[in-house]
N, C-alpha and C positions, 0 to 999 in steps of 0.2 A: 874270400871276399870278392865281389865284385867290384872291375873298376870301367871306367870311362877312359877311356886312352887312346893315343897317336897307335897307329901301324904304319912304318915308313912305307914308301912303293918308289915307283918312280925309277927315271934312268940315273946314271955318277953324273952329280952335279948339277940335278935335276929333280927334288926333293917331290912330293907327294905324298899326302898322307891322312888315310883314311881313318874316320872318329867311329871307334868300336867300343861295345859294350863288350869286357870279357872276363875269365876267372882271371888273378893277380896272379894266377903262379904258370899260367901256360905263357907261352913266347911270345912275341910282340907281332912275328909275322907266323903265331899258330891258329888254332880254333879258335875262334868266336864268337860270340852270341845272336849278336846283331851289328848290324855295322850302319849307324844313326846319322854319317857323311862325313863330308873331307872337309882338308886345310891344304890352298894351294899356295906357299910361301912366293913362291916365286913369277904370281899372276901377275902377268902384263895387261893394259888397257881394258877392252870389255870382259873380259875372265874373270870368274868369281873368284875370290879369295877365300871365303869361307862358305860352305852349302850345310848344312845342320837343322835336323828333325828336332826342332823345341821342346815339342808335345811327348816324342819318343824320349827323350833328355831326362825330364822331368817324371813322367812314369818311373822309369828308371830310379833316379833319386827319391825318390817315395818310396821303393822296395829298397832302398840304403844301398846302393850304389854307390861310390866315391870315385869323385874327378880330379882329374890329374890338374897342377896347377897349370900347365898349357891350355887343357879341353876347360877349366873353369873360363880362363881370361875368355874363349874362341865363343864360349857359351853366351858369357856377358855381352860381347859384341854382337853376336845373332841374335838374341834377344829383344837386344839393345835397334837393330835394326829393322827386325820383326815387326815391334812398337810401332816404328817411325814412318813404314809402310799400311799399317792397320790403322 
């Protein structure tokens, strides 16, 4: 099965983490498919917080894809923002 999901990165104490298309059974920081962009928990002032390919997202879930309930909420909010900019 294909999922949508977090890959941590980042330095200790310093979270990062990149929103990947990949198979459910490889590692979190293994292969990947595509990698559709990041979540940066801990973005201070002009620093994105969330960067996410909408279009690439949704391709995705069209071919049955499943998001993880994090990359749902991160989705909702890009979206959500996407909108509000267009």
């Amino acid at each position: 099965m294909v999922k949508i999901r977090l890959a941590r990165g980042g330095a200790k104490k310093r979270p990062f983490y990149h929103i990947v298309v990949t198979d459910s059974r490889s590692a979190r920081d293994g292969r990947n498919i595509e990698r559709v962009g990041y979540y940066n928990p801990v973005a201070q002032g002009a620093e994105k917080r969330v960067e996410l390919n909408v279009e690439r997202v949704q391709h995705w879930i069209a071919n049955g894809a499943q998001l993880t309930d994090k990359v749902a909420a991160l989705y909702k909010e890009a979206a959500r923002s996407a909108a509000a900019a267009a």
